[in-house]
N, C-alpha and C positions, 0 to 999 in steps of 0.2 A: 534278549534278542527275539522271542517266541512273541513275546508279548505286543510288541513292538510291531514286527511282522503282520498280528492280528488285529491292532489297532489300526493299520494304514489299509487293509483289507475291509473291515470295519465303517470306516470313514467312507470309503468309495461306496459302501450301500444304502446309506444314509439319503432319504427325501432330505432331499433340500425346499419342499414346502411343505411341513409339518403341518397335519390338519391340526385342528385345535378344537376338540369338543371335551367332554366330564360326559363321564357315567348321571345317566336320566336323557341325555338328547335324545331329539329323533336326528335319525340323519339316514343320509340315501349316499350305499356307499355303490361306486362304479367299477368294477372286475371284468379282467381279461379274459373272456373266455375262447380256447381254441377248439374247434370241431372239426377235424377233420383236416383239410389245409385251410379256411374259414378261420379270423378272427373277428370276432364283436364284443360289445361294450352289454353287460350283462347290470339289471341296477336290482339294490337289495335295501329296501329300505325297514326302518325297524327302533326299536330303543335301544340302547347302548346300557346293558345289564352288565357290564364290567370291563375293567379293562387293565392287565396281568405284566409283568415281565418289565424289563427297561432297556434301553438302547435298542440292540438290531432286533432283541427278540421281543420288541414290545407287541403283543396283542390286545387285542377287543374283540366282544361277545357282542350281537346284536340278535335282538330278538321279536318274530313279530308275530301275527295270525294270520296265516292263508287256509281259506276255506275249513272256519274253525278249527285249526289243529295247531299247537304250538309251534314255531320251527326255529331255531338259532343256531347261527353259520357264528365262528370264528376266524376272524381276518386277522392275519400279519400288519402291522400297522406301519414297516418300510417294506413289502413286499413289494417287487415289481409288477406284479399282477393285480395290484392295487391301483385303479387308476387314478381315482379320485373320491373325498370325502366330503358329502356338504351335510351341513348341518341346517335339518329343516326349520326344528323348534328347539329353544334351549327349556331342560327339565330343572325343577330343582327337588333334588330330593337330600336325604341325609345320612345317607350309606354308600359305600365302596363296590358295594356285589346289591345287582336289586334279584338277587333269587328268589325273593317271595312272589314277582310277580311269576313266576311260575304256575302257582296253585292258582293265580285268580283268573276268570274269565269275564268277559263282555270288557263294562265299563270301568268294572273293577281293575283289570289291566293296564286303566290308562293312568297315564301321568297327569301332576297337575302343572301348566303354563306358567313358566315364568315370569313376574311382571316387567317389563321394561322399563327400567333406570328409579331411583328411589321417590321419585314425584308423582309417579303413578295410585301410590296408594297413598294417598294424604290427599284431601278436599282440598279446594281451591275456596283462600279466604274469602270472606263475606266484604262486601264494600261500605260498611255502615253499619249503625246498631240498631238491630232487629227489635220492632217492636213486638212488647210484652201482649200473648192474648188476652183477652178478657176475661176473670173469672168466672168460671159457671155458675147460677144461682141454684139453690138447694131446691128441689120441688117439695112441701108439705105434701107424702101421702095421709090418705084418709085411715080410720083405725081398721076397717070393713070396707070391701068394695073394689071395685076395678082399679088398676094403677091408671094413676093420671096421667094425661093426655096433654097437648099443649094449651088448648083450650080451658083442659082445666088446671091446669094451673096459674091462670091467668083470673080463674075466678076467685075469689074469697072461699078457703077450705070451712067446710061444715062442722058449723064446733059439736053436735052430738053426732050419737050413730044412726039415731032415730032419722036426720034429718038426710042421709044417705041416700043411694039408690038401693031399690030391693034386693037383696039376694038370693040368686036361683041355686038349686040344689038341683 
């Protein structure tokens, strides 16, 4: 009977439009803020460092840099005071909790970009068969003497050393 009771209680606080992001997004979430008799739409934007609990009590951690200093707010994820959740970037990374981005700063904090859809990183075939370049020809250096030049090697190389250019000390 109890259970029951807290299941249909349950039910009625349920968003019926579930945001849909993974821990790594950026996303800008939108919060009710009241001051006073004043209500407004307050935005928090940030990475999505984890996200905890299931059904009513599901949360998410968002975390970002204001005026170099870490800050990260935990949202309810059916709270009424949640107004809305978009997702700017999708991240990918390969962990549950990205706690390590804690210690890092600058660039080191960021994420890396998703690519979009699996054609993105794969080249775009070639239309024909690529001709073969030309083999390089070997230069004959000399035994003594300055590395040859294009010039010279277009001359016939000097069969002694005697027949060389001088060399400076």
């Amino acid at each position: 009977m109890n259970q029951a009771l807290l299941d249909k209680i349950e039910s009625e606080q349920f968003r019926k439009e579930a945001a849909h992001f993974a821990v790594g997004d950026t996303v800008r979430v939108h919060t009710k803020v009241v001051e006073g008799d004043k209500e407004r739409i307050q935005i928090f934007s940030g990475v999505v460092i984890g996200r905890r609990g299931h059904g009513l009590n599901e949360m998410f951690t968002v975390r970002r840099i204001s005026y170099g200093e870490g800050v990260e707010r935990v949202f309810p994820l059916h709270s009424p005071r949640v107004e809305k959740v978009e997702v700017e970037r999708k991240g990918s990374v390969r962990r549950a909790k990205l706690t390590y981005l804690r210690k890092r700063l600058g660039k080191g904090a960021t994420l890396v970009k998703e690519r979009e859809g699996r054609n993105a990183a794969t080249p775009a075939p070639s239309q024909g068969p690529v001709a073969a370049a030309p083999e390089p020809t070997p230069l004959a250096a000399p035994a003594h003497g300055p590395a040859p030049t294009a010039s010279a090697a277009s001359a016939p190389a000097p069969e002694k050393p005697s027949e060389a250019a001088p060399q400076t000390k």
